[in-house]
C-alpha positions, 0 to 999 in steps of 0.5 A, spaced: 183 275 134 179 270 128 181 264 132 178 262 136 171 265 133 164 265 136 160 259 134 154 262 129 146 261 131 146 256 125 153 253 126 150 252 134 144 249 131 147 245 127 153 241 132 147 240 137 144 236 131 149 232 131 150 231 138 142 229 138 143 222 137 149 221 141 147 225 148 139 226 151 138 233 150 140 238 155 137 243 158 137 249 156 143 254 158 143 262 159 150 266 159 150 272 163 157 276 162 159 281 167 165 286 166 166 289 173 165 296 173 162 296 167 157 291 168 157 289 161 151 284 160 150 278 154 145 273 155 145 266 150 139 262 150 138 256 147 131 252 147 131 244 146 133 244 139 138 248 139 136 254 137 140 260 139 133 264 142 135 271 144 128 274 146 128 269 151 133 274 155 128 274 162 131 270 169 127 265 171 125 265 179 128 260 184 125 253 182 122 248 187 126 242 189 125 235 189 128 231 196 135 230 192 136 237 190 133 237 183 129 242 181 122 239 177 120 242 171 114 242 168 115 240 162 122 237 159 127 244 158 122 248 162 122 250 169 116 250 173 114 258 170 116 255 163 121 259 161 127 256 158 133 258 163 136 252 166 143 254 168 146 261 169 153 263 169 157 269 171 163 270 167 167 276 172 171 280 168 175 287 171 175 294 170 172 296 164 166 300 162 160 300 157 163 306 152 170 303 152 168 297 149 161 299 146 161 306 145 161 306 138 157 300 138 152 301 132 145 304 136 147 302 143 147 308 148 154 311 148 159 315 148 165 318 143 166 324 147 169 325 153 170 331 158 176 334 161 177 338 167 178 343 164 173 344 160 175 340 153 170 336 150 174 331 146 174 325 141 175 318 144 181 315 141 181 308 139 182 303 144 189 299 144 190 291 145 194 293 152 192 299 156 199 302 160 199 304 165 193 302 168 189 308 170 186 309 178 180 307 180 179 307 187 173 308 190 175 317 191 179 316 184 172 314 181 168 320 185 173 325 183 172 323 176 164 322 175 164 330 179 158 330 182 156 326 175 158 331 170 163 326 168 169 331 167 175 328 171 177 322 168 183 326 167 185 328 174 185 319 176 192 316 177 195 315 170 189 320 168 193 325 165 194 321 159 188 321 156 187 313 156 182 313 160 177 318 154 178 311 149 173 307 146 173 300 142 172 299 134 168 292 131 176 290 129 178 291 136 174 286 139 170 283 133 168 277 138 164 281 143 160 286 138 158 279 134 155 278 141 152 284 141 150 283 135 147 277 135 144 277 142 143 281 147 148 287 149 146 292 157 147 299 154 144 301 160 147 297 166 152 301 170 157 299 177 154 298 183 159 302 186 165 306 187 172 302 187 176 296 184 177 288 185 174 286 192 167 291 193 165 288 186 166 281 187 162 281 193 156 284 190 157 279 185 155 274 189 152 278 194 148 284 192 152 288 197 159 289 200 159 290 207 161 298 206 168 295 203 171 301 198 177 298 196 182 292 195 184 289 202 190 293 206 195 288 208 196 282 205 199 277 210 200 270 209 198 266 202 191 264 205 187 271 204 181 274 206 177 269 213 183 264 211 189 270 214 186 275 220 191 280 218 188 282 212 185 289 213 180 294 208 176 300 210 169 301 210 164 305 211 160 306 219 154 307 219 152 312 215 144 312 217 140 318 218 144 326 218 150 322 216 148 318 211 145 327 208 152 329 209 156 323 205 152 324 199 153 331 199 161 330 200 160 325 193 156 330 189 162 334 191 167 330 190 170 332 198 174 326 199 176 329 205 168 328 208 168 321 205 174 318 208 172 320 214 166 316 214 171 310 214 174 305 218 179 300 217 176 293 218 177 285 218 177 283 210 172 278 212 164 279 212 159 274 214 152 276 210 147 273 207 149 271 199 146 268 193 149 262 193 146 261 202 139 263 197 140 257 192 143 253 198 136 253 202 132 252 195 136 245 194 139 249 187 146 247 185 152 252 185 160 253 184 164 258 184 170 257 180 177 260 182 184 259 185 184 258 193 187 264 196 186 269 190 185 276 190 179 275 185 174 269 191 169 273 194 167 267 197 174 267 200 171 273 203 166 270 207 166 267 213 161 262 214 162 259 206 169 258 208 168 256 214 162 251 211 162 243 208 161 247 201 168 251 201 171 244 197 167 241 193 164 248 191 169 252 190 174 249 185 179 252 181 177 255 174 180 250 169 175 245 172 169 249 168 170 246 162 171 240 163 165 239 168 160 243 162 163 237 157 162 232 162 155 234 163 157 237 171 155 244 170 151 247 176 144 251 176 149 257 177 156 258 176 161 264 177 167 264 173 173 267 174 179 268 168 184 269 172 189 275 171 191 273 165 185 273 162 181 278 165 182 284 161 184 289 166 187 296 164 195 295 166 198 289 162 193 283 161 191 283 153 184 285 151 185 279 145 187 274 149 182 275 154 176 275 149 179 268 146 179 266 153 170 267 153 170 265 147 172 258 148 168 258 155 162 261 150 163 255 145 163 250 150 157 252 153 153 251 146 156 245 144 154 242 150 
């Protein structure tokens, strides 16, 4: 876990230095690390000297566009609001929360306790490398577990009744992330945008929504997936307006999955709304998104008319591509990247080690570039 390290303000102001006869000085690059579920959320900043500036931690508005798609500045490494954010990179991780990574992070707001149903209030063991087995989390395995938010039954999930789920990491256990937080900037407050595994995050990732998707995709048919494969089926929700939508939240504060399963339909996993890279596109700003063709994790697969467009092969590329662009000076205004299942340090198999030395790597490249 000591190697690969994350490099230091000091050490990254020191290697820009050297760099600053060799290379122009690069604008300035902001790093947004999300942990699906979880939505755990690192910030790095640099200013035109190198130096790590973890005050400057707000987003900056879309930026205008000359006629070849550059964005203008109005000074050398600010955008046109003076702010020093160039670049943005979402760095998509799976099925963690806050407290299992930070919940005895030194003054964030978490937990080390937890609730069962059965009225228990216990003590959060230690966190392992590998979590087995992977713990439920479907979109009603997530309800029954928040119940109605009084967060006691996260014992009754599938696999629940081991008691993982009531685990919480120390600094020892992944040291690279709390010097992050140490160092920057860590969202104590930044919580899931909804119930359910892989393909609704992902699309709120790039979307801000999910088409009312609750889970992963029903039935796999041919290698393609998503809009490349029109046997693929998830479930939904109708239309929830009006009285309905009354009677689906009081079914969630119940935790009724009955109620909330009717409320679903079985649909094609194929989507066509509007998305942010549509929104950068109409600004002239730059984007990739980086990930295997046909995989699980492509929410732009998901897509209909990004896939169906001229941008499905030049911006959607596979994640090895991403630090050989960041070195060759290829980074996009924003980026998503995907680990892939190795290093995405989901519950059920993958090491939390190795994906942490994953986005350390992809951390140390971005400031040394």
């Amino acid at each position: 876990m000591n190697d690969p390290r994350p490099l230091t303000p000091d050490e990254a102001r020191r290697r820009t230095a050297r760099r600053r006869m060799m290379r122009r000085r690069r604008r300035t690059l902001l790093l947004a690390l999300l942990l699906l579920l979880g939505f755990v959320g690192f910030r790095v900043v640099a200013n035109d000297d190198g130096e790590l500036d973890p005050a400057q931690v707000t987003p900056a508005p879309l930026e205008s566009s000359s006629p070849d798609g550059d964005p203008q500045a109005s000074a050398p490494g600010r955008n046109k609001d003076g702010l020093p954010i160039k670049h943005v990179v979402f760095i998509v991780k799976e099925n963690r929360t806050y407290d299992n990574y930070f919940g005895r992070y030194p003054h964030g707001d978490g937990a080390t306790t937890g609730r069962t149903s059965g009225g228990r209030t216990i003590q959060l063991s230690i966190a392992t490398d590998v979590l087995e087995p992977d713990l439920g989390h479907s979109f009603l395995q997530g309800v029954e577990a928040v119940n109605g938010g009084r967060m006691n039954g996260f014992d009754l999930v599938k696999d629940g009744e081991s008691l993982n789920g009531y685990s919480a990491f120390e600094r020892n256990g992944i040291p690279n992330y709390w010097a992050y937080a140490d160092n920057f900037v860590l969202g104590d407050r930044m919580f899931s945008s909804t119930y359910g595994p892989t393909l609704p995050g992902h699309l709120y990732a790039i979307g801000a929504q999910a088409a009312g998707v609750v889970g992963n995709k029903l039935d796999v048919g041919g290698p393609g997936g998503y809009c490349a494969d029109r046997d693929e089926t998830v479930h939904a929700f109708r239309d929830v307006s009006g009285k309905r939508r009354g009677t689906l939240v009081a079914a969630v504060r119940r935790s009724d999955s009955e109620k909330i399963a009717e409320s679903w339909r079985r649909v094609r996993a194929c989507f066509d709304f509007r998305t942010m890279p549509d929104l950068l596109d109409k600004r002239g700003l730059s984007w990739r998104y980086y990930d295997e063709d046909g995989s699980w994790f492509n929410a732009i697969l998901a897509i209909d008319h990004l896939y169906k467009s001229r941008r499905w092969g030049p911006n959607v590329v596979p994640q090895t591509e991403f630090v050989p662009d960041v070195r060759d000076g290829n980074l996009a205004r924003v980026t998503w990247l995907m680990p892939g299942e190795g290093n995405n340090e989901h519950p059920g198999g993958p090491s939390v080690c190795a994906g942490e030395n994953w986005t350390v790597n992809v951390v140390n490249a971005i400031m040394q570039s």
